[in-house]
OpenMM code with the backbone's topology and positions (N, CA, C; nanometers):
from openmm import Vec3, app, unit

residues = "UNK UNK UNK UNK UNK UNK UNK UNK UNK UNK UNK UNK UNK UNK UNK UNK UNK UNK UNK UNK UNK UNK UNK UNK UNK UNK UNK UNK UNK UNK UNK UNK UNK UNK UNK UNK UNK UNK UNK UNK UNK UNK UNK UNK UNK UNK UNK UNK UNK UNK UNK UNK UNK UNK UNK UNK UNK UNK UNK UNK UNK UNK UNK UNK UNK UNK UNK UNK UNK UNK UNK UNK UNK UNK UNK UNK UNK UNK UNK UNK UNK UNK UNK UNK UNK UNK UNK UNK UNK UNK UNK UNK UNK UNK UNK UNK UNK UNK UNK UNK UNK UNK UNK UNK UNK UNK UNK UNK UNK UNK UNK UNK UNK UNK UNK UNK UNK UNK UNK UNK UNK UNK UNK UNK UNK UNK UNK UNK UNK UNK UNK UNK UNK UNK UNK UNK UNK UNK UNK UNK UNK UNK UNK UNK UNK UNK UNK UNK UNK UNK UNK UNK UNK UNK UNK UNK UNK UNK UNK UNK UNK UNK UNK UNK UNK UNK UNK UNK UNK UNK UNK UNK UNK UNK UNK UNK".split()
positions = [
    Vec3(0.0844, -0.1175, 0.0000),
    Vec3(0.0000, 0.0000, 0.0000),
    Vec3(0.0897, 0.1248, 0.0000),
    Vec3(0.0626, 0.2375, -0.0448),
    Vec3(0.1167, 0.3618, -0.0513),
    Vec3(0.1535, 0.4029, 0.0446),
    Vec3(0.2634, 0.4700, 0.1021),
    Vec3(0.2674, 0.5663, 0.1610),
    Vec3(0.1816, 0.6875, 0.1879),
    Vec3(0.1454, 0.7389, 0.3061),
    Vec3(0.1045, 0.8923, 0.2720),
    Vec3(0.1803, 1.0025, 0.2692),
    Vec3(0.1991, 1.0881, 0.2462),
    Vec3(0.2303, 1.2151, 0.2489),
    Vec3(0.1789, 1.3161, 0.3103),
    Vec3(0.2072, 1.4219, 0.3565),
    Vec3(0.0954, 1.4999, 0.4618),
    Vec3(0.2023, 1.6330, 0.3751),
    Vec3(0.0770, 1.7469, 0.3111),
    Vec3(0.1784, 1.8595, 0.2666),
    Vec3(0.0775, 2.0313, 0.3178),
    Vec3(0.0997, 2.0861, 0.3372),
    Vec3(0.0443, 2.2362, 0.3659),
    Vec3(-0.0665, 2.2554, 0.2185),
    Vec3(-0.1963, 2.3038, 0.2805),
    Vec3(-0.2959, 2.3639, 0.1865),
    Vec3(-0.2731, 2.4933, 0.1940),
    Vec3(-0.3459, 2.6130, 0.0902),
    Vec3(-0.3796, 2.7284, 0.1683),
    Vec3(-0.4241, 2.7846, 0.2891),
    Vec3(-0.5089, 2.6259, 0.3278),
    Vec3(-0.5183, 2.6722, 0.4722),
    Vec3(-0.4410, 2.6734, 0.5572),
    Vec3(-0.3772, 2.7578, 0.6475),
    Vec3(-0.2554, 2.7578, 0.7319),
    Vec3(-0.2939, 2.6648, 0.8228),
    Vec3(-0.2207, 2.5534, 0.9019),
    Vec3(-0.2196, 2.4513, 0.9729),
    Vec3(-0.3115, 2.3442, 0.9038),
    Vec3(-0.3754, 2.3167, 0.8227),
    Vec3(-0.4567, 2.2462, 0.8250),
    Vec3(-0.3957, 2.1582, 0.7153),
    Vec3(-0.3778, 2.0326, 0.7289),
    Vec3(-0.3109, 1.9748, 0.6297),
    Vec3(-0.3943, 1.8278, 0.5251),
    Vec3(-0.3218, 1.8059, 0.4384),
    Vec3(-0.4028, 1.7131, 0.3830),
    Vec3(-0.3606, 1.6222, 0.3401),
    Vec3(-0.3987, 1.5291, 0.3280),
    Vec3(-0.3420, 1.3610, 0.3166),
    Vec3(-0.3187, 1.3526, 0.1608),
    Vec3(-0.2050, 1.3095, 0.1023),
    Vec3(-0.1754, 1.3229, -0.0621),
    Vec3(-0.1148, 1.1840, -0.0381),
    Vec3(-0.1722, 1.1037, -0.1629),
    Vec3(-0.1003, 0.9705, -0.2144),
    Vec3(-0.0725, 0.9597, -0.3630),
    Vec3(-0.0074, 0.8820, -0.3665),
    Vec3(0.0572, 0.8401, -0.5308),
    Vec3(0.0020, 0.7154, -0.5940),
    Vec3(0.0046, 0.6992, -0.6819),
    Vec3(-0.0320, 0.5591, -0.7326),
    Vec3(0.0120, 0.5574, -0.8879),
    Vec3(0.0654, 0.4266, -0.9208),
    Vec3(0.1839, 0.4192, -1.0832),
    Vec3(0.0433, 0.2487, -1.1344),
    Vec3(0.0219, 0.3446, -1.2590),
    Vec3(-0.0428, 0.2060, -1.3284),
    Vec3(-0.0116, 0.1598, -1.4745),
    Vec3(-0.0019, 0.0694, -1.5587),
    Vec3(0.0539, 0.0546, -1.6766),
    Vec3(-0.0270, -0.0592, -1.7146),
    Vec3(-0.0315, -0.0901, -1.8792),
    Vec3(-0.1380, -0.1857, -1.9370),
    Vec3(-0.0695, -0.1725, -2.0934),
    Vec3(-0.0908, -0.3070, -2.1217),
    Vec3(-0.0293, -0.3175, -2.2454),
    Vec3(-0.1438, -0.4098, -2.3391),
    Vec3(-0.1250, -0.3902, -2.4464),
    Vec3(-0.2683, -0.4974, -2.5315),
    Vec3(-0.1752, -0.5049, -2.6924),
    Vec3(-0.1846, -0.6346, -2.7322),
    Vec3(-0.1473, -0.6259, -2.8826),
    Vec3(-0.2418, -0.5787, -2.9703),
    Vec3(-0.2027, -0.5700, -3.1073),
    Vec3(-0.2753, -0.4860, -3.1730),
    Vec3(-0.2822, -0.5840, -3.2719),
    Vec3(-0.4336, -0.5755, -3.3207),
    Vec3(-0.4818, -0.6675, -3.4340),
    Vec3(-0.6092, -0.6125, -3.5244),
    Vec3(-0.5951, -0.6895, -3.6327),
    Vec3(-0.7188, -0.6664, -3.7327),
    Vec3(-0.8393, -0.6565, -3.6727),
    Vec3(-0.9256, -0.6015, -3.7092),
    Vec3(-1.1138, -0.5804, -3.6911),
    Vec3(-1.1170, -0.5428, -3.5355),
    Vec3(-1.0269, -0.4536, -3.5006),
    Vec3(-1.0774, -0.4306, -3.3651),
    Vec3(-1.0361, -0.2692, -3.3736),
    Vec3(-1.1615, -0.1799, -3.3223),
    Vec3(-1.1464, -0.0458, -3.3507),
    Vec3(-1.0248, -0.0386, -3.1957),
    Vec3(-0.9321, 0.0454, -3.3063),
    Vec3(-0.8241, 0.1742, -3.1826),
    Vec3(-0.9666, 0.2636, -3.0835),
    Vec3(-0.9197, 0.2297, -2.9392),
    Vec3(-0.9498, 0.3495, -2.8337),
    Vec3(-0.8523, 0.3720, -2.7666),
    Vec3(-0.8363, 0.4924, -2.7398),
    Vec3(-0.7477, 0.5460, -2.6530),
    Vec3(-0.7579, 0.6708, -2.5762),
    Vec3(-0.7800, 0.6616, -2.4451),
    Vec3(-0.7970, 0.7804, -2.3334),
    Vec3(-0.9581, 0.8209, -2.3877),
    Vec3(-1.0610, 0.7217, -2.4339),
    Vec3(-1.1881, 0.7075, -2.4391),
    Vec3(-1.2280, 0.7805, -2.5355),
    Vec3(-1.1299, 0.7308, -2.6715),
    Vec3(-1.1579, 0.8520, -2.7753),
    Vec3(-1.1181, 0.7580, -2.8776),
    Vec3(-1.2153, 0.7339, -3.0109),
    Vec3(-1.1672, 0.6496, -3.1162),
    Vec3(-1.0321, 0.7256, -3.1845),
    Vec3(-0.9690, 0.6445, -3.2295),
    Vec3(-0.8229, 0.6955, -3.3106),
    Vec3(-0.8156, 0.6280, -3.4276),
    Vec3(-0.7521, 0.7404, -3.5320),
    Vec3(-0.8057, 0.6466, -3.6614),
    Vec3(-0.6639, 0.5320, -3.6882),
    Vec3(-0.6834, 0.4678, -3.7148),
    Vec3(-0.5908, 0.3510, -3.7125),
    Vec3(-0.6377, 0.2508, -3.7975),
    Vec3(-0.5805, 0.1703, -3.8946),
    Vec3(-0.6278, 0.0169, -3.9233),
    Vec3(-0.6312, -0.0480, -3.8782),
    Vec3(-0.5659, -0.0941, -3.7301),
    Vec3(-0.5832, -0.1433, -3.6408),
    Vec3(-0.6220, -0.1246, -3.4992),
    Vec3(-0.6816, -0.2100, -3.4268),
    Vec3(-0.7211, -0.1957, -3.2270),
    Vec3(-0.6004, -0.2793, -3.1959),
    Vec3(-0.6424, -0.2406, -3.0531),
    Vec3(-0.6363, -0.3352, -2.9245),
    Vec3(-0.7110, -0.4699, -2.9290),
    Vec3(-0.6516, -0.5829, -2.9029),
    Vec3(-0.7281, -0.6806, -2.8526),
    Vec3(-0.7175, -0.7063, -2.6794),
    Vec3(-0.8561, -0.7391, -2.6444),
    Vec3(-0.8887, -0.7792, -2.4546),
    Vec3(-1.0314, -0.7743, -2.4486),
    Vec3(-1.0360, -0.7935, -2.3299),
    Vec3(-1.1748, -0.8351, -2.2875),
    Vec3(-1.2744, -0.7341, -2.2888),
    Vec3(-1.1991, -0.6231, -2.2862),
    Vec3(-1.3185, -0.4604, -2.3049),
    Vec3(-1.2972, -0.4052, -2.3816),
    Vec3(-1.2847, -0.2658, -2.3802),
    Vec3(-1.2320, -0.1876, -2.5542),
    Vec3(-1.1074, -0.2152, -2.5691),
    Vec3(-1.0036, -0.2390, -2.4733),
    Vec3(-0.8805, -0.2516, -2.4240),
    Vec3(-0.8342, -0.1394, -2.4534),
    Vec3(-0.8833, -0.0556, -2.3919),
    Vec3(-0.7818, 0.1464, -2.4071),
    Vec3(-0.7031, 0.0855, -2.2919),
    Vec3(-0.5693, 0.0684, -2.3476),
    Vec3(-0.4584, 0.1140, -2.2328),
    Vec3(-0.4569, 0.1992, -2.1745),
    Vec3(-0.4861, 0.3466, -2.2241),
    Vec3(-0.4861, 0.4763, -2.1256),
    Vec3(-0.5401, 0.4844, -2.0018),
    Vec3(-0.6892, 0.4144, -2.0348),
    Vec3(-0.7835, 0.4315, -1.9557),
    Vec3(-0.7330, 0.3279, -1.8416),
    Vec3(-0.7087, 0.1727, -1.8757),
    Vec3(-0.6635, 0.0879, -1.7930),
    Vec3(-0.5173, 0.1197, -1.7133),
    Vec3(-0.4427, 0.2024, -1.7551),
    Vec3(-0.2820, 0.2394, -1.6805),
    Vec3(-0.3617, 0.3841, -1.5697),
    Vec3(-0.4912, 0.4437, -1.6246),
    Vec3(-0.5172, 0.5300, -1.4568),
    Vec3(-0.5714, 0.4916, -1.4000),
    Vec3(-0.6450, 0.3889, -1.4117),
    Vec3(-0.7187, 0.2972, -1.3422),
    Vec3(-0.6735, 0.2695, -1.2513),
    Vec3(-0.5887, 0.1651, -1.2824),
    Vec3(-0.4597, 0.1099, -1.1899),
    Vec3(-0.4216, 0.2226, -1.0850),
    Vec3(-0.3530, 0.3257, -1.1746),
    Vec3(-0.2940, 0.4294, -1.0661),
    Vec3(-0.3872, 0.4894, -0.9839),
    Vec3(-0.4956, 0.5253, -1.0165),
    Vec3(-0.5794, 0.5736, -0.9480),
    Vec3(-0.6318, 0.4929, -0.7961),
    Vec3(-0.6739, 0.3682, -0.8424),
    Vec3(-0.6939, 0.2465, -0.7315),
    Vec3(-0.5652, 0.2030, -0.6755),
    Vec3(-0.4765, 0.2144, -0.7108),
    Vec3(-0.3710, 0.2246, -0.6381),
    Vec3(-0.3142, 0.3097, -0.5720),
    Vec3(-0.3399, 0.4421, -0.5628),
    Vec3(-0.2717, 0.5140, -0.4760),
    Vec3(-0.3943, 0.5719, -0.3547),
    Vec3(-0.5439, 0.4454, -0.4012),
    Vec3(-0.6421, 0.4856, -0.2765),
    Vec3(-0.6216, 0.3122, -0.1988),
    Vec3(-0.4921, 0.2700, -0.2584),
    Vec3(-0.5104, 0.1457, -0.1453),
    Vec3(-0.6072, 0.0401, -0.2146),
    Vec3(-0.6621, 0.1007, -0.3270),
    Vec3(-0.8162, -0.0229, -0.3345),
    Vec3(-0.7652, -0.1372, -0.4302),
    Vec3(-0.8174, -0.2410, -0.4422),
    Vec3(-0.7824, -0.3293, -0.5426),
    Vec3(-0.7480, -0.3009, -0.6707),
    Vec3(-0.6864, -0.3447, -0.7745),
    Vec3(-0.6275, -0.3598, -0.9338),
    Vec3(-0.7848, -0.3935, -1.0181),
    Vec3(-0.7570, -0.3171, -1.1364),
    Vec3(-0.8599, -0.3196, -1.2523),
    Vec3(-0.8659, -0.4381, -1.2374),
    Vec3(-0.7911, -0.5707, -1.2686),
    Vec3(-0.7960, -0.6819, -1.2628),
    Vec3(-0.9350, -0.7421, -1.1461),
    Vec3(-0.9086, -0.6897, -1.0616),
    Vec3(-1.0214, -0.7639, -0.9342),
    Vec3(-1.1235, -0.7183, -0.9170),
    Vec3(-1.1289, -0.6234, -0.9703),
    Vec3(-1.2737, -0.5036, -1.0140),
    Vec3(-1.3674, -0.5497, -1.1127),
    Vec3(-1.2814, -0.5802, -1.2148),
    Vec3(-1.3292, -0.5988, -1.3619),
    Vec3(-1.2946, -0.7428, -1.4401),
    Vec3(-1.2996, -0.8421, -1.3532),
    Vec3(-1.2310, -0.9287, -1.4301),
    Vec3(-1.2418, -1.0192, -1.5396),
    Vec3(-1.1532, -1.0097, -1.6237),
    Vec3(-1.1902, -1.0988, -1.7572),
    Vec3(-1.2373, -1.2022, -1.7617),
    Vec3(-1.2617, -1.2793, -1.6676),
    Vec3(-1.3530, -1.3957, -1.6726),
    Vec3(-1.4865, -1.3560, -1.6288),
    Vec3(-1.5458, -1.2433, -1.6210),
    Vec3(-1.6741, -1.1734, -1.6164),
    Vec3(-1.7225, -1.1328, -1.7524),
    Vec3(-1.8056, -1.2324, -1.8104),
    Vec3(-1.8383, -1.2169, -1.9288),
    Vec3(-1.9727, -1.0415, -1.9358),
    Vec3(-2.0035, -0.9726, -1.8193),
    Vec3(-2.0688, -0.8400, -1.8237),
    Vec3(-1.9193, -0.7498, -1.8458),
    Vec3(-1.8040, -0.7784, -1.8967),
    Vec3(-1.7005, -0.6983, -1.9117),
    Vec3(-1.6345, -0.7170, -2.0386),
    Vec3(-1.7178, -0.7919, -2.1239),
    Vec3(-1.6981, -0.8369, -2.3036),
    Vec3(-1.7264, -0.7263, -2.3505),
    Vec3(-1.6128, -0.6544, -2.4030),
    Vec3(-1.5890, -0.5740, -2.5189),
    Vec3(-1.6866, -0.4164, -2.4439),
    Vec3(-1.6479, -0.4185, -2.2940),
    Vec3(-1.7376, -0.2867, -2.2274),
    Vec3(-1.6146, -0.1953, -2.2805),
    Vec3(-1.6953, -0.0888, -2.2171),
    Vec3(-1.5900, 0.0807, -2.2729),
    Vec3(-1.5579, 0.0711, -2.1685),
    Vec3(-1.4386, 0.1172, -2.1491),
    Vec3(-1.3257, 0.1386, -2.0101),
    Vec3(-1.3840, 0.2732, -1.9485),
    Vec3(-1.4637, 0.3514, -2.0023),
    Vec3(-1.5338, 0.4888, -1.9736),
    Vec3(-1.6140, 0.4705, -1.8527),
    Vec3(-1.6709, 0.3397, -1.8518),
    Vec3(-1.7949, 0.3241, -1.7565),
    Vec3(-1.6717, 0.2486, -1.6281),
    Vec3(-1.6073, 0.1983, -1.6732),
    Vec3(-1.5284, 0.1239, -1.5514),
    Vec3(-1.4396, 0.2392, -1.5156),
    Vec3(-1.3461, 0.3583, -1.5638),
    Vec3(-1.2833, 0.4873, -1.4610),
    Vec3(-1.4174, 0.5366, -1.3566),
    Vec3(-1.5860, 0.5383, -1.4562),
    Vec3(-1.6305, 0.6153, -1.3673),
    Vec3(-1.6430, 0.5303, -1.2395),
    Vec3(-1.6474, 0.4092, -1.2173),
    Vec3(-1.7015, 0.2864, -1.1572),
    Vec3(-1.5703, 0.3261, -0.9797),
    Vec3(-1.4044, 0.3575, -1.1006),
    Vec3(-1.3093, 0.3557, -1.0035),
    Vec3(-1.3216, 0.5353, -0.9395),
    Vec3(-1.3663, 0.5916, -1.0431),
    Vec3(-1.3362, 0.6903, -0.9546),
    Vec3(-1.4501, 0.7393, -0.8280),
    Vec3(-1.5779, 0.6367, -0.8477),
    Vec3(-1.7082, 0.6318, -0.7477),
    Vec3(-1.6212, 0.5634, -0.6314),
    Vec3(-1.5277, 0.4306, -0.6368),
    Vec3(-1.4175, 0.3968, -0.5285),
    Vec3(-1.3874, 0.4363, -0.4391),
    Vec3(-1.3019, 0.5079, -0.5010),
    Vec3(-1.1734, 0.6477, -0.4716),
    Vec3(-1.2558, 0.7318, -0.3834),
    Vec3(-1.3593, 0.7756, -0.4318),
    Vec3(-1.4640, 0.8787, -0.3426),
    Vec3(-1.5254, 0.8105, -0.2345),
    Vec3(-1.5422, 0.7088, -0.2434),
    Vec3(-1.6037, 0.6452, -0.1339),
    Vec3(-1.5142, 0.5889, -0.0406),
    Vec3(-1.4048, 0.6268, -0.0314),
    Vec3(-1.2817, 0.5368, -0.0024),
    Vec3(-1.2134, 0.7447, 0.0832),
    Vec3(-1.2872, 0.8005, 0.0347),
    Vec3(-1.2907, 1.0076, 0.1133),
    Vec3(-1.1487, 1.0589, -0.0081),
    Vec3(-1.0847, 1.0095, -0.1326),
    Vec3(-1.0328, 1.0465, -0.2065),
    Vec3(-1.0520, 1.1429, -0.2994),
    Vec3(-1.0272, 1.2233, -0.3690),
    Vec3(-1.0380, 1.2830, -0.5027),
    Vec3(-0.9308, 1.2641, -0.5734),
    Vec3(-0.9213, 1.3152, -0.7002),
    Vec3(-0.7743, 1.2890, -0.8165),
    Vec3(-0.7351, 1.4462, -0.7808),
    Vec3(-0.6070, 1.4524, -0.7921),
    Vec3(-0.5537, 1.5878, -0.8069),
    Vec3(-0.5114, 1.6228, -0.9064),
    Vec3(-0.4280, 1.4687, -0.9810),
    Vec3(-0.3175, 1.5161, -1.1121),
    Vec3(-0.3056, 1.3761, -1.1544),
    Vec3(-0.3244, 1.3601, -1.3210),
    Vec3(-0.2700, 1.2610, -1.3295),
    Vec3(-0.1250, 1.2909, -1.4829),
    Vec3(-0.0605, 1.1786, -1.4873),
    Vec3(0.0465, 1.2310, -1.6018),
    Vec3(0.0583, 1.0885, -1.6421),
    Vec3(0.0315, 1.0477, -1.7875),
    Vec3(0.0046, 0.9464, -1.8721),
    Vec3(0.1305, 0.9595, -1.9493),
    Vec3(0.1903, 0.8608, -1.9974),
    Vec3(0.2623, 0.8384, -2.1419),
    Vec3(0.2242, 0.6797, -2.2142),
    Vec3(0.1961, 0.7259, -2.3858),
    Vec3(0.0749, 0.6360, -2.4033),
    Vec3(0.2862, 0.5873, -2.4730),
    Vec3(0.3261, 0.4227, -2.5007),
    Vec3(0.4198, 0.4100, -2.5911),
    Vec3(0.3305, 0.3166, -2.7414),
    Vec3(0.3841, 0.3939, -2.8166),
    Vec3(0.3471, 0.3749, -2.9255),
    Vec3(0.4243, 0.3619, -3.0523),
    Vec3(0.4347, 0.3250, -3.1287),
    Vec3(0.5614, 0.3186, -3.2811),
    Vec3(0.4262, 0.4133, -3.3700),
    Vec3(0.2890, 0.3721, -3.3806),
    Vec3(0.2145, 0.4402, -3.4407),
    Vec3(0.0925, 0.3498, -3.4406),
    Vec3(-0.0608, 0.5041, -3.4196),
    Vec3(-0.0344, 0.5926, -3.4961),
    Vec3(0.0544, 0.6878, -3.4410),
    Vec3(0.0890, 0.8304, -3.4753),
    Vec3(0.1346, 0.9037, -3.4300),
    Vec3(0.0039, 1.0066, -3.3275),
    Vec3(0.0789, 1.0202, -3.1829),
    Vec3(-0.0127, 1.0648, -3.1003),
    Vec3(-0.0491, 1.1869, -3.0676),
    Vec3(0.0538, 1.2999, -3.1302),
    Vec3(-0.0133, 1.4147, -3.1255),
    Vec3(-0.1095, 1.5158, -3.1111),
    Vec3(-0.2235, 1.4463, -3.2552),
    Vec3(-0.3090, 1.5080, -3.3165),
    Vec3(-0.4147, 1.4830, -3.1771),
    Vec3(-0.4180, 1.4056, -3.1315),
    Vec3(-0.5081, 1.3699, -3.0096),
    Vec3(-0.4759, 1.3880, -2.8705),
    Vec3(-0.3359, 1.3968, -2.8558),
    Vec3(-0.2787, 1.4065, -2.6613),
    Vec3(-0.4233, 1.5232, -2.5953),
    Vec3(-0.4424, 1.6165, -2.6605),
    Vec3(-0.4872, 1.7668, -2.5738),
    Vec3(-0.6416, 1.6775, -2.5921),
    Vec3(-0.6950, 1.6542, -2.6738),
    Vec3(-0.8126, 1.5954, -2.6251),
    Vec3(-0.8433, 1.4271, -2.5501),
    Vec3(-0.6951, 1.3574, -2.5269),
    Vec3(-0.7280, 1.2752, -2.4646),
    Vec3(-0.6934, 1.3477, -2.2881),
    Vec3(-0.6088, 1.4275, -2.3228),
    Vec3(-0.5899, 1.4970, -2.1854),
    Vec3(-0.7167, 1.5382, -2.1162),
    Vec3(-0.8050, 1.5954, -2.2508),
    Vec3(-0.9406, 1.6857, -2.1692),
    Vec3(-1.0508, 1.5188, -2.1518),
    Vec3(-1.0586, 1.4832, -2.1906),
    Vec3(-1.1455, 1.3520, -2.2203),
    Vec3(-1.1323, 1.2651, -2.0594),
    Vec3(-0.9936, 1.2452, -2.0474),
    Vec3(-0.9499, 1.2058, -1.8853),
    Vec3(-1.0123, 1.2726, -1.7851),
    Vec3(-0.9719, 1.3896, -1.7813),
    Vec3(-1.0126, 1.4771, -1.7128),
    Vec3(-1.1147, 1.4948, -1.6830),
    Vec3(-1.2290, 1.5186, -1.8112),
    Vec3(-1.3613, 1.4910, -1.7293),
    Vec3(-1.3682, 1.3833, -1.6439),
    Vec3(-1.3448, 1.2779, -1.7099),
    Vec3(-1.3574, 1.1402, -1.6411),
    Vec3(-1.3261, 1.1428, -1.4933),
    Vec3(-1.2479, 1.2123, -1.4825),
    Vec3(-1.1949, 1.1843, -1.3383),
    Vec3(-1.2433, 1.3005, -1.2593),
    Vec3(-1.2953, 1.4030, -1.2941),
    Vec3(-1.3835, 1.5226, -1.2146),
    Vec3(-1.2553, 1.6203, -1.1889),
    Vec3(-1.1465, 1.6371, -1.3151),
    Vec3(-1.0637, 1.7080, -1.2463),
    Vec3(-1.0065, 1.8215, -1.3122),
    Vec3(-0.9677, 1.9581, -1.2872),
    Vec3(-0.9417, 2.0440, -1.3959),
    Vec3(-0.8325, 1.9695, -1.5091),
    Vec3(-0.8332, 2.0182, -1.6187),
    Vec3(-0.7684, 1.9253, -1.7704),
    Vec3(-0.6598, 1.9566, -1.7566),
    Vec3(-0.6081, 2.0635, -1.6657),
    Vec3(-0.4925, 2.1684, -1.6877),
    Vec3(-0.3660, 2.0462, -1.6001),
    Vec3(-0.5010, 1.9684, -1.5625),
    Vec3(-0.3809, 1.8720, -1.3983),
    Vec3(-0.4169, 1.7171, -1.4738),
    Vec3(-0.4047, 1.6973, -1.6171),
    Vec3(-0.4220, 1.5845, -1.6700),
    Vec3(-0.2740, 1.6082, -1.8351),
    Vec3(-0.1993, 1.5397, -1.7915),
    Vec3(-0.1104, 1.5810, -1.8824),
    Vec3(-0.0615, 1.4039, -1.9516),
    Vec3(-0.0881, 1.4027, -2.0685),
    Vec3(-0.0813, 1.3167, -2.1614),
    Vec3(0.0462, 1.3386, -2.3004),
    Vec3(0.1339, 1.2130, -2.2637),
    Vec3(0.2920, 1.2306, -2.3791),
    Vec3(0.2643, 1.0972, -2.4536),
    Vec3(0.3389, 1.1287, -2.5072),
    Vec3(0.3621, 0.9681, -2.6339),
    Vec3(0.5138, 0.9659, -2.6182),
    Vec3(0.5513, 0.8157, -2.6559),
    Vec3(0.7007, 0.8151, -2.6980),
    Vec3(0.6772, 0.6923, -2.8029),
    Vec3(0.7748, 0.6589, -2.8367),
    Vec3(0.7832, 0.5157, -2.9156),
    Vec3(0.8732, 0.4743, -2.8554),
    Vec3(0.8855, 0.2945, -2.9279),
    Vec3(1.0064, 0.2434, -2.8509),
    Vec3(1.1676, 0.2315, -2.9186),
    Vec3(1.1427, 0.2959, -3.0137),
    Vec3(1.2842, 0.3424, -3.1259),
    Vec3(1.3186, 0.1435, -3.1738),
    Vec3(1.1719, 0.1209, -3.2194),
    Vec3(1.1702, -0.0022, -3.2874),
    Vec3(1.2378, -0.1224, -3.2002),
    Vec3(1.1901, -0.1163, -3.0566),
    Vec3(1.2606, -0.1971, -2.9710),
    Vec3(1.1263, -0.2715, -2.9069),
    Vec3(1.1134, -0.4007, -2.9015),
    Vec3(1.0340, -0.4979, -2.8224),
    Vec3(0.8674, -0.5321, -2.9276),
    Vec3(0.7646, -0.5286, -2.8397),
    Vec3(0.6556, -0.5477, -2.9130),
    Vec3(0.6069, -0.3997, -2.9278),
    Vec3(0.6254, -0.3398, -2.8756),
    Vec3(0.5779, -0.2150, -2.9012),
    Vec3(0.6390, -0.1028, -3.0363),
    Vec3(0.7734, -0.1456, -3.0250),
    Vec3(0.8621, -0.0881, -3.0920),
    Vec3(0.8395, -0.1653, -3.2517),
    Vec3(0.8094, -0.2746, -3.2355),
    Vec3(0.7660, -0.3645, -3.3809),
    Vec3(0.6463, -0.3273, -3.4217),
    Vec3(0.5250, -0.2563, -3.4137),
    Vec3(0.4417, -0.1909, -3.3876),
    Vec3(0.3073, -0.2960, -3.3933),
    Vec3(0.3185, -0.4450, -3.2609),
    Vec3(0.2761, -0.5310, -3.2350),
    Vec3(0.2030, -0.5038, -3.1098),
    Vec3(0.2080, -0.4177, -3.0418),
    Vec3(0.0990, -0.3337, -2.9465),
    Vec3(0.1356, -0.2260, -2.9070),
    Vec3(0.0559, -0.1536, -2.7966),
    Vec3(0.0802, -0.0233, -2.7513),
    Vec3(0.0521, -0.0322, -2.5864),
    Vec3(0.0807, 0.0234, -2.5185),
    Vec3(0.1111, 0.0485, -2.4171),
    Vec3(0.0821, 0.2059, -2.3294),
    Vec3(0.0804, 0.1681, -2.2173),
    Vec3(0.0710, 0.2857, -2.1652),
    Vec3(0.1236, 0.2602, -2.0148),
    Vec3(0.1878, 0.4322, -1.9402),
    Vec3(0.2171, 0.4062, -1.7815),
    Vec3(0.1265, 0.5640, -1.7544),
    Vec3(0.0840, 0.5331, -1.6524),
    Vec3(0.0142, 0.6441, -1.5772),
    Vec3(0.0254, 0.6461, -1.4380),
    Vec3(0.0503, 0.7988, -1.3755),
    Vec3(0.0860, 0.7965, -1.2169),
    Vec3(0.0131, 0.9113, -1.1860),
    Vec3(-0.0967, 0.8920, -1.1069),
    Vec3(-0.1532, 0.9825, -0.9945),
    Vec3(-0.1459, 0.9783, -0.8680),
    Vec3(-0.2160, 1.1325, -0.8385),
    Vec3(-0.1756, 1.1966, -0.6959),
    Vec3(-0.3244, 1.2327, -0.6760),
    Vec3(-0.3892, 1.1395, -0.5566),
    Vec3(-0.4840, 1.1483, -0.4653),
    Vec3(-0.4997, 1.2346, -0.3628),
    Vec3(-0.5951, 1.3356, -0.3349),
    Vec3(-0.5871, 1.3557, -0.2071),
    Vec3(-0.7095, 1.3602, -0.0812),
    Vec3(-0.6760, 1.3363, 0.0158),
    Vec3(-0.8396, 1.4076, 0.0744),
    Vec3(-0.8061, 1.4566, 0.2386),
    Vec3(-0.9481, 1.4995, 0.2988),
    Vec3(-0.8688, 1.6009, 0.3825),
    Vec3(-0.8456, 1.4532, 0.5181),
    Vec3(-0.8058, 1.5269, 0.5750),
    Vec3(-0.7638, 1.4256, 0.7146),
    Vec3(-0.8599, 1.4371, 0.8116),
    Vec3(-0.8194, 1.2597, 0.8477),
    Vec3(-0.9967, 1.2152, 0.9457),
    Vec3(-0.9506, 1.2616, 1.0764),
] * unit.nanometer
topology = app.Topology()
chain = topology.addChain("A")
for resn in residues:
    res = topology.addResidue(resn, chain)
    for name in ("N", "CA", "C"):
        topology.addAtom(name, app.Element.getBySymbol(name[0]), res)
């Protein structure tokens, strides 16, 4: 489980409980399956293959998100041998984690994504998968920051045989 952190608000003395959480998800990429990513179609000839849309984006804050409130892995939430989780949108399962997180006295503060990719190229989309997150998670867009890299033609990713993603957020809520 995480560490906490305890850091100064504007309010003088009054402090607030901040946690971290690191999540990552990887899916190969194959014929007849539409690209999603950070809950946004991408034009591509190829998807993700998995048991839901398989957006890595969405599944690497997931993780981080439920992980830095202590709560269980997408995995135990959502699991692929739950046939009500065939080919679902990962949209309905962040909102599912971030109902968690809240119930658990959390909010998101910040999250920072890097999707790895050889292609497509991720540009044209980072600022609206940034804002797209963001709603998702109830949090200003300005504290949702989304990069691409490739893998300079190194592994499965780098062969452009899937895509990947790591994501790390910062939780906070006030102290009991």
């Amino acid at each position: 489980m995480p560490s906490e952190l305890r850091y100064w608000t504007f309010n003088p003395g009054r402090k607030r409980v901040a946690r971290i959480g690191i999540g990552f998800d990887m899916h190969r990429l194959v014929e007849g399956r539409k690209l999603v990513l950070g809950g946004l179609p991408i034009d591509h000839p190829v998807g993700l293959l998995g048991h839901t849309d398989a957006d890595v984006v969405l599944h690497a804050v997931i993780d981080a998100i439920l992980g830095a409130a202590g709560l269980p892995d997408i995995g135990d939430l959502f699991p692929d041998t739950d046939p009500v989780y065939k080919d679902a949108d990962s949209r309905i399962l962040v909102q599912t984690a971030v109902e968690k997180i809240s119930e658990a006295g959390y909010r998101v503060e910040n999250v920072d994504v890097i999707i790895h990719a050889e292609a497509p190229k991720m540009s044209p989309y980072k600022q609206a998968m940034a804002e797209s997150v963001a709603g998702m998670l109830n949090c200003d867009k300005r504290n949702v920051s989304v990069k691409a890299k490739t893998n300079e033609g190194l592994g499965p990713v780098g062969h452009g045989q899937a895509i990947a993603c790591t994501a790390i957020a910062m939780l906070t809520r006030d102290p009991k």
